[in-house]
C-alpha positions in Angstrom: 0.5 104.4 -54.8 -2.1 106.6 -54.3 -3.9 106.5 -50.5 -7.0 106.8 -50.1 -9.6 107.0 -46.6 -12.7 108.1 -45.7 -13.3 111.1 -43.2 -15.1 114.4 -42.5 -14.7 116.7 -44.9 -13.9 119.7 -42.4 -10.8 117.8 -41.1 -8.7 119.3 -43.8 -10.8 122.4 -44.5 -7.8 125.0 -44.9 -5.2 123.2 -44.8 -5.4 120.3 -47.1 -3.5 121.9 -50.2 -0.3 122.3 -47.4 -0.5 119.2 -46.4 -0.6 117.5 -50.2 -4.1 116.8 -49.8 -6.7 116.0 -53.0 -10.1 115.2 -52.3 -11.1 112.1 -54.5 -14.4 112.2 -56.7 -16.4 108.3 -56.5 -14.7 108.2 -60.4 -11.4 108.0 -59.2 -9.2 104.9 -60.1 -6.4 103.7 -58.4 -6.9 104.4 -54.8 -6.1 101.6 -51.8 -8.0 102.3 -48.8 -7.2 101.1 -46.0 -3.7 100.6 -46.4 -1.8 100.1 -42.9 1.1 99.1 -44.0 2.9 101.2 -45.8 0.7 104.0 -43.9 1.3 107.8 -45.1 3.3 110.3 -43.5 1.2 111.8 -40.6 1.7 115.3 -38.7 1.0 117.0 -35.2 -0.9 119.8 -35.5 -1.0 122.1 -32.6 -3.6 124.6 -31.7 -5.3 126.3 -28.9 -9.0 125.6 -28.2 -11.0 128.3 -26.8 -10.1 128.0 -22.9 -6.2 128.5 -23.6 -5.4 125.2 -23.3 -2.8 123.9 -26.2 -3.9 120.8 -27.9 -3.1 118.7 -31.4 -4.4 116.6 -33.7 -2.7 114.5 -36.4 -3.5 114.9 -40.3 -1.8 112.9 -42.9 0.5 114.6 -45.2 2.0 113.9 -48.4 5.7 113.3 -47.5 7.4 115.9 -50.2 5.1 118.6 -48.1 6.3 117.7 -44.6 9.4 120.1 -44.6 7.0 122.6 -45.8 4.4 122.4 -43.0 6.9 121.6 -39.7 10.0 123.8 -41.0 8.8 126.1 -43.4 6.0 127.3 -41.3 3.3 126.5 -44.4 0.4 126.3 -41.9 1.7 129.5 -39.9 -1.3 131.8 -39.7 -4.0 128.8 -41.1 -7.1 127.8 -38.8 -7.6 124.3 -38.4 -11.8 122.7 -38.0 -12.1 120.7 -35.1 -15.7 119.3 -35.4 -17.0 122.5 -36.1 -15.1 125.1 -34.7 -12.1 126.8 -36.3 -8.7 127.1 -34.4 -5.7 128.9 -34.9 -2.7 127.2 -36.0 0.5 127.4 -33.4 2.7 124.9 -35.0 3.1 121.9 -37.1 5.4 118.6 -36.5 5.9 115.3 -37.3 4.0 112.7 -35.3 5.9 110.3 -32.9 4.7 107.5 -31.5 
């Protein structure tokens, strides 16, 4: 199955290709959107915004990539867009509830 969502295009700006993400074209067959149920593997990302402060967001991520990005330190060294400012990358794990 392949997922499929709408969302800013600078969300994933860097990082996408880690986290076994492939931007779609409108010609694309065979995408579900919307799907909550099964959802796709999601990940913390944790950065530090300008003030020092540490922070995170959560990205989806292909789940063959996930040992890559919290383990394997993929994202180690990457800047991540947060509306439209770049942060650096202090670590990567996956999202609990």
């Amino acid at each position: 199955m392949r997922y499929a969502w709408r969302g800013k295009k600078t969300a994933y700006k860097d990082i996408g290709d880690a986290l076994g993400v492939v931007f779609a074209k409108d010609t694309d067959t065979g995408l579900m959107y919307g799907a909550n149920s099964p959802r796709p593997a999601e990940v913390r990302i944790g950065y530090t915004d300008a003030s020092g402060n540490s922070k995170s967001v959560v990205r989806f991520c292909e789940p063959d990539k996930i040992g890559d990005v919290t383990t394997g330190g993929k994202l180690n060294g990457k800047k991540i867009t947060i509306g439209s400012t770049q942060y650096n990358i202090s670590g990567c794990t996956i999202k609990t509830n």
